[in-house]
LOLOTI-876070 format. One record per residue: residue number from 1; x, y, z of N, C-alpha, C in turn. Coordinates in steps of 0.2 Angstrom, whole numbers, padded with zeros to 4 digits. Example, Ala and Ser with C-alpha at 12.3 -4.5 7.8 and 13.67 -1.06 7.14 Angstrom:
REM residues 2
{bapa->1; nxx->0066; nyy->-0028; nzz->0039; caxx->0062; cayy->-0022; cazz->0039; cxx->0066; cyy->-0016; czz->0039}
{bapa->2; nxx->0064; nyy->-0011; nzz->0035; caxx->0068; cayy->-0005; cazz->0036; cxx->0064; cyy->0000; czz->0039}
***
This chain:
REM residues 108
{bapa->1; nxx->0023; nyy->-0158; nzz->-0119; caxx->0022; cayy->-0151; cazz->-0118; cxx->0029; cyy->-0148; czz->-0116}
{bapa->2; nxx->0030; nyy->-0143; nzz->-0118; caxx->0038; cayy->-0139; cazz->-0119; cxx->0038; cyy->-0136; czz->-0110}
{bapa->3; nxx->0044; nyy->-0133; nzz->-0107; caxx->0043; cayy->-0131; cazz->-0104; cxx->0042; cyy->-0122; czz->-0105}
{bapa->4; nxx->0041; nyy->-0121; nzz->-0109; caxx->0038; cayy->-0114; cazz->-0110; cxx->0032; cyy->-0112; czz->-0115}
{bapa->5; nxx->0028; nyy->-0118; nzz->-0116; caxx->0023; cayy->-0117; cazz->-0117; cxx->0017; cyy->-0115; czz->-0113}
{bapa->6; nxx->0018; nyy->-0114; nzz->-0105; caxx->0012; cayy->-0110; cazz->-0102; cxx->0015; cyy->-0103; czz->-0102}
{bapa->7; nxx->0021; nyy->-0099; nzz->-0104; caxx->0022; cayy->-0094; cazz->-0106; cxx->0018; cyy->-0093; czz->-0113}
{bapa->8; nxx->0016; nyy->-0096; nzz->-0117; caxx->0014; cayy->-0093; cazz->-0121; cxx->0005; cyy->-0094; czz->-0123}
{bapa->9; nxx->0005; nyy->-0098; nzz->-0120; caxx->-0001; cayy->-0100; cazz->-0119; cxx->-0007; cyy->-0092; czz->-0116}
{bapa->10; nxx->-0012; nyy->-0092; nzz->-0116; caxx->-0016; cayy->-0086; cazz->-0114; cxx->-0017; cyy->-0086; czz->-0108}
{bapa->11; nxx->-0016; nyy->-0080; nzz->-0104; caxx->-0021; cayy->-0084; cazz->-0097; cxx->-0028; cyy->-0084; czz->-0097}
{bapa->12; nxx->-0030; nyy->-0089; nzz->-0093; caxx->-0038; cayy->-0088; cazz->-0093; cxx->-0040; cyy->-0081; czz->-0094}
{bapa->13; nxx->-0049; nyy->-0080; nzz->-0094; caxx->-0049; cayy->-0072; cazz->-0094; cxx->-0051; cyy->-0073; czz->-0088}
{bapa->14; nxx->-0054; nyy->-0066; nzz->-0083; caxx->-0057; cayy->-0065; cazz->-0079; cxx->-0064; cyy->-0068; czz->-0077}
{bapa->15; nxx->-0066; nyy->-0071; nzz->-0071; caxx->-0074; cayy->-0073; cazz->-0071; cxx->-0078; cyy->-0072; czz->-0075}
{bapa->16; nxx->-0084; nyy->-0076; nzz->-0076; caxx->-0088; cayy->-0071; cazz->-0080; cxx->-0090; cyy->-0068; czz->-0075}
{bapa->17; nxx->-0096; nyy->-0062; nzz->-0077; caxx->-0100; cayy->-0058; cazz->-0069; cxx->-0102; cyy->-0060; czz->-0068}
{bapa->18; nxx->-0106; nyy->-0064; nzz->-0068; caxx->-0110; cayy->-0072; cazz->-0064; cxx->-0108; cyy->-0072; czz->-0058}
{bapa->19; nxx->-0101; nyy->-0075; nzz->-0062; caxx->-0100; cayy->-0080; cazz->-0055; cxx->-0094; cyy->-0077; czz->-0052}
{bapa->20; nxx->-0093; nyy->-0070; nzz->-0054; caxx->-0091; cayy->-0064; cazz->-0048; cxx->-0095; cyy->-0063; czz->-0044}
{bapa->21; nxx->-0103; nyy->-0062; nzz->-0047; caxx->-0109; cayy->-0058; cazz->-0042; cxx->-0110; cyy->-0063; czz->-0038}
{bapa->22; nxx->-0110; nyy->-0074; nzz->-0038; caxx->-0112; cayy->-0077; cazz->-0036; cxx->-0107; cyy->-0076; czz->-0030}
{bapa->23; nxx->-0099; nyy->-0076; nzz->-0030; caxx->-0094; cayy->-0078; cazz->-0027; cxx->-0095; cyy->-0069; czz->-0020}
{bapa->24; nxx->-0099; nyy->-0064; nzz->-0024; caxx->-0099; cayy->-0058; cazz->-0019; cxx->-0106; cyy->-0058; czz->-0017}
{bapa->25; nxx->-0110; nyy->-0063; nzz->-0018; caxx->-0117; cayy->-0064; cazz->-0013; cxx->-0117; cyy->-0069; czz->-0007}
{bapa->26; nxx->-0112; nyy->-0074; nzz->-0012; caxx->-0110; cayy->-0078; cazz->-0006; cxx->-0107; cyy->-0077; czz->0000}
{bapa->27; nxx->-0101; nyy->-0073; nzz->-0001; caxx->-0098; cayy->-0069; cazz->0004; cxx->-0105; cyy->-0064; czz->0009}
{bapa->28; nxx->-0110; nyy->-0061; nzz->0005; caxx->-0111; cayy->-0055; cazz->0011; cxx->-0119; cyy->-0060; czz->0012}
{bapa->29; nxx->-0120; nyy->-0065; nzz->0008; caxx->-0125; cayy->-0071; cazz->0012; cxx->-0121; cyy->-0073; czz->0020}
{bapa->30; nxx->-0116; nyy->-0075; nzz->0020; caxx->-0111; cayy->-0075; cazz->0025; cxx->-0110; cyy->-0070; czz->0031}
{bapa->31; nxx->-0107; nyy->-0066; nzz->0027; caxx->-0106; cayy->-0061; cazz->0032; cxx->-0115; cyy->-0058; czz->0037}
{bapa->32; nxx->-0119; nyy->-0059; nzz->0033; caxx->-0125; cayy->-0056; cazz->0036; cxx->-0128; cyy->-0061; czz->0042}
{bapa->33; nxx->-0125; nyy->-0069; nzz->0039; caxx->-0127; cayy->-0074; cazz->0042; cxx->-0122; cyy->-0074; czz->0050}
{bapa->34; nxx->-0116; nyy->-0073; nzz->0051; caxx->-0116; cayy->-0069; cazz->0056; cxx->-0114; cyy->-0065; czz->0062}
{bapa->35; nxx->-0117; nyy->-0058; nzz->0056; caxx->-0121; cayy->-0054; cazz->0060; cxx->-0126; cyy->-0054; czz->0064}
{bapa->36; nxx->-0131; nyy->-0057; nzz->0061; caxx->-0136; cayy->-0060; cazz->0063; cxx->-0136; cyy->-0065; czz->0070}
{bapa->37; nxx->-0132; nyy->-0070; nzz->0069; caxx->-0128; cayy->-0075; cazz->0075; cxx->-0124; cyy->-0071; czz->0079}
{bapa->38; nxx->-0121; nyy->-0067; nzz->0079; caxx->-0117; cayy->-0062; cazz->0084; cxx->-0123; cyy->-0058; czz->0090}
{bapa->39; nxx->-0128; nyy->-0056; nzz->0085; caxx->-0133; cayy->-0051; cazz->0088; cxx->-0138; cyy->-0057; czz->0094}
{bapa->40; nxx->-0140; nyy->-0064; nzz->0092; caxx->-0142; cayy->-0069; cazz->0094; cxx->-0139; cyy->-0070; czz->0099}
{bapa->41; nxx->-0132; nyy->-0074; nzz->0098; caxx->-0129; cayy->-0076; cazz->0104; cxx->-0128; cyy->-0074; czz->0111}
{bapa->42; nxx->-0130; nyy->-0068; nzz->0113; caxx->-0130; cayy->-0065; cazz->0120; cxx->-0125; cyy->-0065; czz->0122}
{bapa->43; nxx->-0120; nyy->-0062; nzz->0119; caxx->-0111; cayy->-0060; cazz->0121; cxx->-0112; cyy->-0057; czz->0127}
{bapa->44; nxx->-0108; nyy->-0059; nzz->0132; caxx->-0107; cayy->-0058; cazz->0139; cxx->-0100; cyy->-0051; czz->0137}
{bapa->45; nxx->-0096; nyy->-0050; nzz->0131; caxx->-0093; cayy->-0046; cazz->0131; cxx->-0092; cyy->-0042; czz->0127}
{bapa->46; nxx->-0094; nyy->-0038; nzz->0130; caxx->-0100; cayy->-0031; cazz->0125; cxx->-0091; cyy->-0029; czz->0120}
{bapa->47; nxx->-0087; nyy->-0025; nzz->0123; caxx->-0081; cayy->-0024; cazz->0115; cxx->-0077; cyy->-0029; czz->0112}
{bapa->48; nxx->-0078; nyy->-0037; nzz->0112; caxx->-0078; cayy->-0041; cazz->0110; cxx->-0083; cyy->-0041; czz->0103}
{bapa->49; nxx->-0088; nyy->-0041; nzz->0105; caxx->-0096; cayy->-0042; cazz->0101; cxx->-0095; cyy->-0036; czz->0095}
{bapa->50; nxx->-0094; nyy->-0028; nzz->0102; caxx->-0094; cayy->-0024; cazz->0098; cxx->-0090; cyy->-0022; czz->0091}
{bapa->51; nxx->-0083; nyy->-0028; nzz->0091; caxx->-0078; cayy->-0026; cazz->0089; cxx->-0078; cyy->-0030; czz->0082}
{bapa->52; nxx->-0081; nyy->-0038; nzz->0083; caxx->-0085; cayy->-0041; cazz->0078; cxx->-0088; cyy->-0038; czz->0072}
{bapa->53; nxx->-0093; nyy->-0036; nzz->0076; caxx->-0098; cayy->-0032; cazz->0073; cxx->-0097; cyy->-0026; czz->0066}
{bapa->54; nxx->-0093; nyy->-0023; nzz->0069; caxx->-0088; cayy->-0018; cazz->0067; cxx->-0085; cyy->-0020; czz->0059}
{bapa->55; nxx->-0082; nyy->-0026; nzz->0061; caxx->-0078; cayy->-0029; cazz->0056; cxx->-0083; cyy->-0032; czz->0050}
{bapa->56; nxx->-0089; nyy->-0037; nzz->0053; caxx->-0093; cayy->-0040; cazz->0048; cxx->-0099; cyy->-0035; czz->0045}
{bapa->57; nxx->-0098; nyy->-0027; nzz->0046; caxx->-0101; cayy->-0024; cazz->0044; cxx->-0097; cyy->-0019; czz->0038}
{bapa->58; nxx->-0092; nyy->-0018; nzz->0040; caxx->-0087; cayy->-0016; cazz->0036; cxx->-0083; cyy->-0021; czz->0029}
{bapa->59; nxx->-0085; nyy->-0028; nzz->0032; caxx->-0085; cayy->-0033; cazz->0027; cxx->-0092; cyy->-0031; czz->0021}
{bapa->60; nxx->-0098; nyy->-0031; nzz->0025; caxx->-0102; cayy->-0029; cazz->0020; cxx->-0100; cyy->-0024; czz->0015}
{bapa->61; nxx->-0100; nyy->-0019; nzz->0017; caxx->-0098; cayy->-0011; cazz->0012; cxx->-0096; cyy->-0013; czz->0008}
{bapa->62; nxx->-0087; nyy->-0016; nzz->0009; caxx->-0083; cayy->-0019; cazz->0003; cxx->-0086; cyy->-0023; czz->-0001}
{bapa->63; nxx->-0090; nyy->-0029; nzz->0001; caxx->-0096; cayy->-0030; cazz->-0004; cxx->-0098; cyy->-0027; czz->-0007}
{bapa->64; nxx->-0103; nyy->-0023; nzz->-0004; caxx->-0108; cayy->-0018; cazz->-0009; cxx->-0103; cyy->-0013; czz->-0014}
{bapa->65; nxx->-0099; nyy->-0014; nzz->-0012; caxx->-0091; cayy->-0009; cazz->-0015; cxx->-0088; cyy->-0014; czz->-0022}
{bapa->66; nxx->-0090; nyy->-0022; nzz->-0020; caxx->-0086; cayy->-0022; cazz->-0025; cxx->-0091; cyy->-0027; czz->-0030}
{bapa->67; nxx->-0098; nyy->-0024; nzz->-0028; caxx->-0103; cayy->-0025; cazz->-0033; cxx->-0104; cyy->-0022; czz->-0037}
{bapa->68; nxx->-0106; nyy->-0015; nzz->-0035; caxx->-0102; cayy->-0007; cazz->-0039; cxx->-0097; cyy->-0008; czz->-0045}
{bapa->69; nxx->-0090; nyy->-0012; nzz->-0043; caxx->-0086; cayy->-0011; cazz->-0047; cxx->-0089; cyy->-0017; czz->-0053}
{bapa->70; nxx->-0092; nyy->-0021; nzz->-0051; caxx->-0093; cayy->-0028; cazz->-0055; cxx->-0100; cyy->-0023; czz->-0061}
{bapa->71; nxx->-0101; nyy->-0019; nzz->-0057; caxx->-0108; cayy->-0016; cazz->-0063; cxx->-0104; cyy->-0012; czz->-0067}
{bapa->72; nxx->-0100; nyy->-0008; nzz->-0066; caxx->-0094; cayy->0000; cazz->-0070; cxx->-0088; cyy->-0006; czz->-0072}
{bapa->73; nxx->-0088; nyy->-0009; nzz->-0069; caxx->-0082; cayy->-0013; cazz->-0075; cxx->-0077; cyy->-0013; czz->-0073}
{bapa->74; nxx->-0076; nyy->-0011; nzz->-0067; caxx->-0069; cayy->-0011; cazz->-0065; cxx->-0066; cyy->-0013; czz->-0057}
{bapa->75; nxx->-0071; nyy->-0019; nzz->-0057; caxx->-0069; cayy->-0024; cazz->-0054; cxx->-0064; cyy->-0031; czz->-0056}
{bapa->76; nxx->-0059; nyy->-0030; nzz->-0052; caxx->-0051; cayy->-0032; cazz->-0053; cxx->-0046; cyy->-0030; czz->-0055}
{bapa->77; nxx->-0048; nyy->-0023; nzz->-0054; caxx->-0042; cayy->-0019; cazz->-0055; cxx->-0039; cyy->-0017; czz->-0048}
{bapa->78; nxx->-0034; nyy->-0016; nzz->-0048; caxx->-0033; cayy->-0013; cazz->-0041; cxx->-0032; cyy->-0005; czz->-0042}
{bapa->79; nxx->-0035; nyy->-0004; nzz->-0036; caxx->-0039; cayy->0003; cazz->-0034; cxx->-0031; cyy->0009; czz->-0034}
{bapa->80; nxx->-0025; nyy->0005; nzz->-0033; caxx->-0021; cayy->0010; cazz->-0031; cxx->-0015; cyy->0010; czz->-0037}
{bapa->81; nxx->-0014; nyy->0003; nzz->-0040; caxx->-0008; cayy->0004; cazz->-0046; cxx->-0013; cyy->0003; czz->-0052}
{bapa->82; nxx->-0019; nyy->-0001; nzz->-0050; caxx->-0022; cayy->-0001; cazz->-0058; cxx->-0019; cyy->-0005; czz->-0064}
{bapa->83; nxx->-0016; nyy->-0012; nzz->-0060; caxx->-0015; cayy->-0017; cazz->-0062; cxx->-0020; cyy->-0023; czz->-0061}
{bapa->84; nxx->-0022; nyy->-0029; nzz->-0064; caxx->-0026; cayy->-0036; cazz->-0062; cxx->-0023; cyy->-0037; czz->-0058}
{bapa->85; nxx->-0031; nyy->-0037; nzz->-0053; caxx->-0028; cayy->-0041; cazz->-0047; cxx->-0028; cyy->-0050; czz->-0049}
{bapa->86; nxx->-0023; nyy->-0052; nzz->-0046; caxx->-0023; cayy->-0059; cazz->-0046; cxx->-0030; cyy->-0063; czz->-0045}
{bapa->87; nxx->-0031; nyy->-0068; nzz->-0051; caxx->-0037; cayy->-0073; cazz->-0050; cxx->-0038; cyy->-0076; czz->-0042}
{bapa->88; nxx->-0030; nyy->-0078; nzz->-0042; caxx->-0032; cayy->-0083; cazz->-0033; cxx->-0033; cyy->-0079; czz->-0029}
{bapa->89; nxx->-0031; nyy->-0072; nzz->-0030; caxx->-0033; cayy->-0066; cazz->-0023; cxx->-0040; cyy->-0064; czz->-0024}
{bapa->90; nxx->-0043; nyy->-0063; nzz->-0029; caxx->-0049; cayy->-0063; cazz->-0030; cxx->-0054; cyy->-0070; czz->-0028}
{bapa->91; nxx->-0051; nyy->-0074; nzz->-0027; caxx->-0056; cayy->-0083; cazz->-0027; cxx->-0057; cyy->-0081; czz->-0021}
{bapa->92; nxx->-0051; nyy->-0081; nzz->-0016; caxx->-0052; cayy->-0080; cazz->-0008; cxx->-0055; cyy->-0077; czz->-0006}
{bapa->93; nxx->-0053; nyy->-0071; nzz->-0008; caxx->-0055; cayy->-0063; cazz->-0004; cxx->-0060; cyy->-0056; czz->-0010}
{bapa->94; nxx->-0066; nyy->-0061; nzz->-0013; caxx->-0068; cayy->-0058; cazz->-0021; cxx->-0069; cyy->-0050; czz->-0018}
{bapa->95; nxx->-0069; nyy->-0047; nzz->-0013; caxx->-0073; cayy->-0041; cazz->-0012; cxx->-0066; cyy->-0037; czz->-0010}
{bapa->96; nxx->-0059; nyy->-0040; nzz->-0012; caxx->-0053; cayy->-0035; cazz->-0012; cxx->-0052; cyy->-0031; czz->-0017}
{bapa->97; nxx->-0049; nyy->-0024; nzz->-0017; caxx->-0049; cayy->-0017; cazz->-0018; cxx->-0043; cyy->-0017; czz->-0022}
{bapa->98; nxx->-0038; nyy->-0022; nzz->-0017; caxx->-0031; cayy->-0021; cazz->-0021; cxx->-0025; cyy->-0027; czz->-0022}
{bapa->99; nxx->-0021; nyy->-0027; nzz->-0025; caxx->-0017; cayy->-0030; cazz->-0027; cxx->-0014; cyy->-0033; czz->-0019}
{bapa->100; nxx->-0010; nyy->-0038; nzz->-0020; caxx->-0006; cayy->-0041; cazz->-0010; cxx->0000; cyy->-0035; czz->-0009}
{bapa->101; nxx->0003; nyy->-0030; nzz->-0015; caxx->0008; cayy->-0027; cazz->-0012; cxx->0004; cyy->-0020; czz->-0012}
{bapa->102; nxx->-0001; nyy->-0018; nzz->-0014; caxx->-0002; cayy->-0012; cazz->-0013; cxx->-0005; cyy->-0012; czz->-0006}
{bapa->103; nxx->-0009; nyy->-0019; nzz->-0005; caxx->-0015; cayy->-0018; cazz->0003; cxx->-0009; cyy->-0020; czz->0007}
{bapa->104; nxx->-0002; nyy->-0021; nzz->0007; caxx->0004; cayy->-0023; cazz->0011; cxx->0003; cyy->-0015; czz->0012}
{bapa->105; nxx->0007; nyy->-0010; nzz->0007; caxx->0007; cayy->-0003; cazz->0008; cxx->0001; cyy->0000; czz->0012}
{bapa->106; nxx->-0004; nyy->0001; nzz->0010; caxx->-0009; cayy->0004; cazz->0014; cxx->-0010; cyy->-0001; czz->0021}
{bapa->107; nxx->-0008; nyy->-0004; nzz->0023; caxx->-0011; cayy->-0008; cazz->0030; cxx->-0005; cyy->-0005; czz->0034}
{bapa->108; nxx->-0001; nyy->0000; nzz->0032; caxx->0004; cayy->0000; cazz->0036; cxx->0006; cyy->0008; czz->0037}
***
């Protein structure tokens, strides 16, 4: 194998929607599970708990947000340049919106 033969080579495609929707139910099976555990455990610190909560609910949305996108077709795109987002940033984080340099920008 030459050293420029994975430049010409194709990249993979994109997940199928399968196992995008499999990879973004497993996430908010997760995230619900806990929720669920948070609201159980009897947090002695109520803006601790509160703060949690906050976070794994707003994790939801961007699920549901990025279930939306997997039905309209425009899930892995990122939302701000409208470039592919990267497969490994999708594997990790499959309910992200945006590219690492554009959610760099927006986070700041």
């Amino acid at each position: 194998m030459s050293l420029d033969a994975s430049r010409t080579e194709p990249r993979p495609e994109r997940p199928a929607s399968h196992e995008t929707r499999r990879r973004l139910e497993h996430a908010r099976t997760t995230s619900l599970t806990q929720l669920h555990a948070l609201a159980a455990d009897g947090h002695t610190d109520e803006q601790l708990m509160s703060t949690q909560k906050t976070a794994i609910e707003q994790t939801l949305q961007d699920i549901d947000a990025a279930l939306a996108r997997v039905k309209d077709g425009t899930y892995g795109t990122c939302r701000s340049c409208h470039t592919p987002v990267p497969e490994e940033r999708l594997e990790i984080l499959p309910y992200t919106q945006y590219c690492v340099t554009c959610r760099r920008r927006t986070a700041t």
